[in-house]
C-alpha positions as CSV (number, residue, x, y, z in Angstrom):
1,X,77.3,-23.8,-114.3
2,X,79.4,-22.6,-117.4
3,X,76.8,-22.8,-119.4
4,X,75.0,-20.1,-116.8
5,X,78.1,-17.9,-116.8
6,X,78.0,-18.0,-120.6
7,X,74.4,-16.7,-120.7
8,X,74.7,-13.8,-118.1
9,X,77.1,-11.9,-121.1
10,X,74.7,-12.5,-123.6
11,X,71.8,-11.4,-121.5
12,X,73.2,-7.9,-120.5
13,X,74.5,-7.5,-124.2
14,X,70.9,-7.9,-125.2
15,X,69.7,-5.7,-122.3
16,X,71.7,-3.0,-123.5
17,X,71.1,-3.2,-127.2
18,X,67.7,-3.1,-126.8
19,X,68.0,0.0,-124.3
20,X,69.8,1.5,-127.3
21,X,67.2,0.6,-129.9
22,X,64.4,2.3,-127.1
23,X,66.3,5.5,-126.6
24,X,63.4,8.2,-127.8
25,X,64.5,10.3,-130.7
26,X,65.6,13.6,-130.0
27,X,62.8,16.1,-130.2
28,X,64.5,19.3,-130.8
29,X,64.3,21.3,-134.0
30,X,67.1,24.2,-133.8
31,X,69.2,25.7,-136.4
32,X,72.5,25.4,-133.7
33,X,74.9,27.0,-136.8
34,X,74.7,29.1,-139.9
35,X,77.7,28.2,-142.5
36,X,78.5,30.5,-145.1
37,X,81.6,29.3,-147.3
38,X,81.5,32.4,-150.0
39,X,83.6,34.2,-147.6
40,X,84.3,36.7,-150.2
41,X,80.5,38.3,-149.7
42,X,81.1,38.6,-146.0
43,X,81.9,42.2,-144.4
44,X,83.9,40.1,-141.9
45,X,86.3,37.4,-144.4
46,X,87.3,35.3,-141.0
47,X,83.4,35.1,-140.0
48,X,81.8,32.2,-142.1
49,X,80.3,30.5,-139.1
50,X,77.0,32.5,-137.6
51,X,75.3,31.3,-134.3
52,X,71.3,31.2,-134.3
53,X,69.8,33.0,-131.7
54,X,66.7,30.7,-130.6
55,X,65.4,34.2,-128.9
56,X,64.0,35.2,-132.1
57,X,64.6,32.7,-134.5
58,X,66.2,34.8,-137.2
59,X,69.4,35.2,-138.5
60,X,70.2,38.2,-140.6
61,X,74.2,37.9,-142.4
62,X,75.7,41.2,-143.6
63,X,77.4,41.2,-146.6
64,X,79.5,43.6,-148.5
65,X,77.6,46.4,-150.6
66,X,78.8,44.9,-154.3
67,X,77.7,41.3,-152.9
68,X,75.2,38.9,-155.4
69,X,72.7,37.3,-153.3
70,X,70.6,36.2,-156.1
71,X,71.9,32.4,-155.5
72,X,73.1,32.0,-152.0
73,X,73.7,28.8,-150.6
74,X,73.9,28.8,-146.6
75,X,74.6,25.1,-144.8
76,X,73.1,24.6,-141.5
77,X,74.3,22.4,-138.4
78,X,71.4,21.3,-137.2
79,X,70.3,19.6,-133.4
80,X,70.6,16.1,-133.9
81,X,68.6,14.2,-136.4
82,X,66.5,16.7,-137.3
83,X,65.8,18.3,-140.7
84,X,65.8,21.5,-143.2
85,X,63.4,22.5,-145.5
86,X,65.0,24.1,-148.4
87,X,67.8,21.5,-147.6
88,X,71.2,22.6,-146.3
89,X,73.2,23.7,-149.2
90,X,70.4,24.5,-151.7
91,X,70.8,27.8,-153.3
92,X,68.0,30.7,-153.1
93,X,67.8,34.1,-153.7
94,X,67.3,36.2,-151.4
95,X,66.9,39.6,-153.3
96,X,63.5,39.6,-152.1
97,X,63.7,39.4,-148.6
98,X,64.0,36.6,-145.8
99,X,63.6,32.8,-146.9
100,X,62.0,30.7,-144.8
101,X,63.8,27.4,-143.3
102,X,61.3,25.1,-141.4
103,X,63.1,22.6,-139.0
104,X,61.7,19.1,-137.9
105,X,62.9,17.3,-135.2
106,X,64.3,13.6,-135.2
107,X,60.8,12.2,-133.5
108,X,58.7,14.2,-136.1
109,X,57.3,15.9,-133.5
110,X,58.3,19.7,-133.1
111,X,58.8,22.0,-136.0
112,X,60.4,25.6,-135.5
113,X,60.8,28.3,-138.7
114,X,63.7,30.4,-138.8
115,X,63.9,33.6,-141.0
116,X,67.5,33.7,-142.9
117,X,68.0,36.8,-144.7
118,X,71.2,38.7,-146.2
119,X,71.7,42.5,-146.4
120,X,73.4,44.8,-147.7
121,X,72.7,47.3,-145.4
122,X,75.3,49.6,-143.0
123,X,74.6,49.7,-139.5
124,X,72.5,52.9,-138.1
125,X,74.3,55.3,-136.3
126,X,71.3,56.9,-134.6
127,X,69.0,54.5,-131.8
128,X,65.9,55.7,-131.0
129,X,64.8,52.2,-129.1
130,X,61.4,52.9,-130.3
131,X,61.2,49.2,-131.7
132,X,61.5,46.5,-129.0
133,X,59.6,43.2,-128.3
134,X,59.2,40.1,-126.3
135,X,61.4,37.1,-127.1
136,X,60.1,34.8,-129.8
137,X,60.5,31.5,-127.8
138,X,59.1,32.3,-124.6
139,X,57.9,35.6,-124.3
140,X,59.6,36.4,-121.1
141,X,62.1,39.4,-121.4
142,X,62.0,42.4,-124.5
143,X,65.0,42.6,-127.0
144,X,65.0,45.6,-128.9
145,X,65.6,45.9,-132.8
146,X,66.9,48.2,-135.5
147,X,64.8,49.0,-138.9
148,X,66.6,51.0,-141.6
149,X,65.0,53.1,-143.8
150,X,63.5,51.7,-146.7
151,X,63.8,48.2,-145.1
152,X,61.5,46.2,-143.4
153,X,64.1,43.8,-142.1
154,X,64.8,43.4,-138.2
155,X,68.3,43.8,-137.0
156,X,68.8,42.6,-133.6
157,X,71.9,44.5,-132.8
158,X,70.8,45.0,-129.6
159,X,71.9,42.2,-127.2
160,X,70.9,42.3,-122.9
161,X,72.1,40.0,-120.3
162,X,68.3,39.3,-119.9
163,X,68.6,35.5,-121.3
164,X,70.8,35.4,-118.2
165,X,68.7,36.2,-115.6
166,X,65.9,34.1,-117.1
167,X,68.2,31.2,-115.9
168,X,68.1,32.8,-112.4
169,X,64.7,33.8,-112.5
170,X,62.2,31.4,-114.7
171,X,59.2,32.7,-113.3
172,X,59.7,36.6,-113.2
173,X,57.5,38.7,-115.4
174,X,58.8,40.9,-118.5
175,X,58.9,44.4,-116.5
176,X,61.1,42.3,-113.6
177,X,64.3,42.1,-115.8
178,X,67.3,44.1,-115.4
179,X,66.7,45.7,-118.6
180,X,62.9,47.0,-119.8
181,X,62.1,49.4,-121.9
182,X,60.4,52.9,-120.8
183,X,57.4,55.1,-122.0
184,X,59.1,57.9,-121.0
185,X,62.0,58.8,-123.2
186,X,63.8,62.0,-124.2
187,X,61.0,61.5,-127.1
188,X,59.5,58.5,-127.2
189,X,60.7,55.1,-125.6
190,X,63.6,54.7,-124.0
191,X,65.6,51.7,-122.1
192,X,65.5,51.0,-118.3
193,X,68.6,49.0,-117.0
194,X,68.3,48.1,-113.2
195,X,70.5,46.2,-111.1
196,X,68.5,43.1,-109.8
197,X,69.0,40.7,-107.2
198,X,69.4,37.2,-108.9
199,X,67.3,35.4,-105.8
200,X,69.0,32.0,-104.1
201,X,69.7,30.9,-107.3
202,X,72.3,33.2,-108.0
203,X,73.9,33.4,-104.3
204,X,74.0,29.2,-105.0
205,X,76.0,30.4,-108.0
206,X,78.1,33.4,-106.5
207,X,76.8,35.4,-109.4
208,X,74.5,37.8,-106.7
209,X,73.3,40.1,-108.9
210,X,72.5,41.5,-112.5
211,X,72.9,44.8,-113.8
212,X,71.0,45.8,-116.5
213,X,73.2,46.2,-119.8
214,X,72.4,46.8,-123.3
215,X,75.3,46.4,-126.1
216,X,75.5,46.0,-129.9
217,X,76.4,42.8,-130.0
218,X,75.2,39.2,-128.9
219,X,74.8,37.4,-125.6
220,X,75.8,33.7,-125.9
221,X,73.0,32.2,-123.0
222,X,75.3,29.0,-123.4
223,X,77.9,30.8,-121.2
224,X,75.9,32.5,-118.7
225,X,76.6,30.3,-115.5
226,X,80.1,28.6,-116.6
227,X,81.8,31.7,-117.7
228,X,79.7,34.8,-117.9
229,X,82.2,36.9,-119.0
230,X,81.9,35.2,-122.4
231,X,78.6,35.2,-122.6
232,X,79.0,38.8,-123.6
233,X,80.0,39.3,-126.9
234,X,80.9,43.0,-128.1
235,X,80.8,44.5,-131.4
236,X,79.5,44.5,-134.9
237,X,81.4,45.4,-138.0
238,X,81.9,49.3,-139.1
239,X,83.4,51.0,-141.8
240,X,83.3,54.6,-140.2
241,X,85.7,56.5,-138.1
242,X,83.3,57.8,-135.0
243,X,84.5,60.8,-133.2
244,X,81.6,60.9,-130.8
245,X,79.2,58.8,-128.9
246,X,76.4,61.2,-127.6
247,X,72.9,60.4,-126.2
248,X,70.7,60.9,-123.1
249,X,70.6,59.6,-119.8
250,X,69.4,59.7,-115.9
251,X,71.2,57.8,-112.9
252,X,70.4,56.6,-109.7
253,X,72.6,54.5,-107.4
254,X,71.5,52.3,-105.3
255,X,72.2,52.7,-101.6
256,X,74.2,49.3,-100.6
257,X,77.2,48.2,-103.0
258,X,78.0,44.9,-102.6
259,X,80.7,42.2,-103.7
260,X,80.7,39.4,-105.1
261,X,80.2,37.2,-101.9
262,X,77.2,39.5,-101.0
263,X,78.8,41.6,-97.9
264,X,77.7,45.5,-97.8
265,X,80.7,48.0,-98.7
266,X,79.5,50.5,-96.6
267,X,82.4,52.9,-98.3
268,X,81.7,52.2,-102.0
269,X,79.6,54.1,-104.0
270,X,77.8,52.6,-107.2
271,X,78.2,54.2,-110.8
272,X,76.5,53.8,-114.0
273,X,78.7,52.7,-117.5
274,X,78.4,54.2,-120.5
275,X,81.4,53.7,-123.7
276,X,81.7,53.0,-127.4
277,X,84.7,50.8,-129.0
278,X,86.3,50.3,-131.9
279,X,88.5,47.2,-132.6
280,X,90.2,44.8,-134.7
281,X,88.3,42.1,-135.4
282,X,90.4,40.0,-137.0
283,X,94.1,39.0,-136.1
284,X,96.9,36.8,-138.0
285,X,97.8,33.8,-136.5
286,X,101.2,31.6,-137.9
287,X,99.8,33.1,-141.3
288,X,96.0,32.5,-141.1
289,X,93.6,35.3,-140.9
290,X,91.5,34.7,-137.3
291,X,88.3,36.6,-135.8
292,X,88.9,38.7,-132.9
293,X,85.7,39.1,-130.8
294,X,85.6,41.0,-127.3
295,X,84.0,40.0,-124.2
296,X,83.0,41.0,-120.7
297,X,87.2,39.8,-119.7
298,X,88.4,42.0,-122.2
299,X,86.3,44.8,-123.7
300,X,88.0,47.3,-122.3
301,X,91.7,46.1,-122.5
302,X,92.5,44.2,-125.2
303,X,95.4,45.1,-127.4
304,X,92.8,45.0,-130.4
305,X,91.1,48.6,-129.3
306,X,91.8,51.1,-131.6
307,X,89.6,53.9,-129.8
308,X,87.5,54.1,-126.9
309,X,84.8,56.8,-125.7
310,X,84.1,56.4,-121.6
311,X,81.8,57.8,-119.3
312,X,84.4,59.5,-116.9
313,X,83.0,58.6,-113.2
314,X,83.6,62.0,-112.2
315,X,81.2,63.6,-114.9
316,X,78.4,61.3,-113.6
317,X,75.2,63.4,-112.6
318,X,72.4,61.6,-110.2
319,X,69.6,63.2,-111.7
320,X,65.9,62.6,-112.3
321,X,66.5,64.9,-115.4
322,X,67.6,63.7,-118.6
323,X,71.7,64.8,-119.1
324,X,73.4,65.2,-122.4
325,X,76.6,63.1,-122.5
326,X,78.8,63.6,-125.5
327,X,81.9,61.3,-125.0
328,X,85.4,61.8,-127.5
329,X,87.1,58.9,-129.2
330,X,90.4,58.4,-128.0
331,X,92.8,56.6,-130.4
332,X,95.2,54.5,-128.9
333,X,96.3,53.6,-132.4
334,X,96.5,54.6,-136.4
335,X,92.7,53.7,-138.3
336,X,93.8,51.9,-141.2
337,X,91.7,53.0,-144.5
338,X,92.0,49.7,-146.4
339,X,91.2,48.2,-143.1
340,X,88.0,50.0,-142.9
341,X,86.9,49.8,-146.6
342,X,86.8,45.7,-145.7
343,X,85.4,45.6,-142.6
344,X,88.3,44.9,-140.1
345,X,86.6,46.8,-137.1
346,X,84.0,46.0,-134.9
347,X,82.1,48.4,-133.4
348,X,80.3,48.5,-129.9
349,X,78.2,50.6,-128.1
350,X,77.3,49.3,-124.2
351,X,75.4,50.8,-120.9
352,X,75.3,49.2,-117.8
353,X,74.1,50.3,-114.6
354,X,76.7,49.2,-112.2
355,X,80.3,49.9,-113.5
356,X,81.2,46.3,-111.9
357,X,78.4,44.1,-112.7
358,X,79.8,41.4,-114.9
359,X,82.3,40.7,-112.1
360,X,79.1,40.5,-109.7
361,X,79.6,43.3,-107.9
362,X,77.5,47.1,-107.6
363,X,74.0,47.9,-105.9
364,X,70.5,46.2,-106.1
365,X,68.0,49.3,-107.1
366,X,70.9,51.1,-108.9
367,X,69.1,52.5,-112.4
368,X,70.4,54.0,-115.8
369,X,67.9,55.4,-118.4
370,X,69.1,55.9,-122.0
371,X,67.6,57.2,-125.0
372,X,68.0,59.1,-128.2
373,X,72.0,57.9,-128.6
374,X,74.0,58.4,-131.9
375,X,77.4,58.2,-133.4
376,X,79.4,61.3,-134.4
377,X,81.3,59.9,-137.5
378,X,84.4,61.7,-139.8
């Protein structure tokens, strides 16, 4: 009988080392992290870490004017057990455009090439949205992207809560997301952001609807259903002082507003959201120099804002005319010269088409169109 004990901790030992040794590699090939540790060539100093978007499998680093990116050496966390070809850490010049970084996965299985590139470039301050396509991965949803002139590189400035809904709504087609783009623009295409219903899916979730948005910035899909507020992540860095956000738009609200729990506010009305912020992007923390990035908690109140140009409620015209809207920077504090000459602001410009949607709240059918939006800069 002891001897029988004795074998039943040897047998389960075995049992689980060889469930251990069977475990099938992991077959995922994602860049998750970009590390740059030349912090000096950065526009931002505290931003050395850069998240890969899998949307379009590119990541494009901004670096100061003066920067040499003849012999750049960018480290990559990868998914687990896969691998980089150029290796992690190998230096390449990138004068001549994007290099190419093909990940394999653990099992061998599943490759995926990402397009790294460094410029030198300053952000536009005129959008057209003339240049927009479907996601690289799947092909569901557009994403629009910048070019500058006399460069061929794509700068995905724009960022949509799109890769949230896709979580909500796997099988809708492109022209079924909150935000689409439209044929017809001031001049050319412009964007369509429409407040969707997000189906049983989103009332399992208490997260009812979407409104379409559009933003400079990113949109963290990580975040999107354990705190969507943070999926949202405003602002790029700037070295101007705007004065003006103007552009075009039309407005419809949709005829029930709703809360977050889904019950009809028979007294509320539904209202579009158009502003452009400036902030600090960077704060000091017990003597160390941190980034400062806004979300959907905070973009409008943080003590970072230096200026903000709103939409005033008020001034909002239903129309199925295009309307001029020319909105004023307000200063709430003093622009710092130095601080713009390295890069401590962020910028964002963001539309939505219901005032309330990242708390969940607004009208189904409610729809913004924009187009042909610039910044007025000293």
């Amino acid at each position: 009988m002891k001897i029988k004990f004795l074998l039943i901790p040897i047998f389960f030992t075995g049992l689980l080392s060889s469930c251990i040794q069977d475990e099938a590699p992991n077959a995922e090939a994602d860049i998750e992290y970009c590390v740059i540790k030349d912090k000096n060539i950065l526009k931002n100093l505290a931003d050395t870490l850069f998240k890969a978007n899998t949307d379009h499998n590119r990541i494009t680093i901004r670096v100061k004017t003066e920067a040499d990116i003849t012999k750049l050496a960018p480290e990559f966390v990868l998914t687990e057990g896969a691998t980089i070809n150029p290796l992690s850490g190998s230096a390449q010049d990138f004068t001549k455009g994007a290099v190419l970084y093909t990940v394999t996965s653990q099992d061998k299985k599943w490759q995926k090439t990402y397009e790294v590139s460094f410029s030198r470039a300053e952000m536009r301050t005129d959008f057209h949205f003339e240049h927009f396509e479907l996601n690289t991965e799947n092909k569901k949803y557009y994403q629009w992207y910048e070019v500058l002139p006399d460069d061929e590189t794509k700068y995905y400035d724009w960022a949509t809560g799109n890769p949230g809904f896709k979580l909500a709504k796997a099988l809708a087609k492109p022209d079924e997301y909150p935000t689409v783009t439209y044929a017809s623009g001031v001049r050319g295409n412009a964007v369509k952001l429409e407040t969707k219903s997000t189906g049983s899916f989103g009332d399992m979730m208490n997260m009812r609807l979407a409104a379409g948005n559009l933003f400079l910035g990113t949109f963290d899909a990580e975040y999107a259903l354990k705190d969507a507020m943070k999926a949202t992540c405003f602002g790029l860095p700037f070295s101007e002082e705007p004065l003006e956000l103007c552009g075009y738009y039309k407005f419809k609200a949709g005829e029930n507003f709703q809360d977050k729990q889904g019950i009809i506010l028979p007294d509320v009305k539904d209202y579009c959201d158009i502003y452009g912020v400036l902030y600090e992007n960077t704060q000091i923390v017990n003597g160390v120099k941190e980034n400062v990035m806004l979300h959907g908690d905070d973009v409008l109140t943080h003590p970072s804002i230096v200026a903000l140009a709103r939409i005033k409620q008020e001034d909002i015209v239903e129309s199925d005319d295009w309307t001029e809207f020319r909105l004023t920077f307000d200063y709430k504090k003093e622009l710092s010269n130095e601080r713009l000459k390295n890069y401590d602001y962020n910028l964002s410009i963001v539309f939505a088409s219901s005032v309330e949607g990242a708390s969940f709240r607004g009208a189904v059918g409610s729809v913004l169109y924009v187009d042909e939006v610039s910044l007025i800069c000293k």
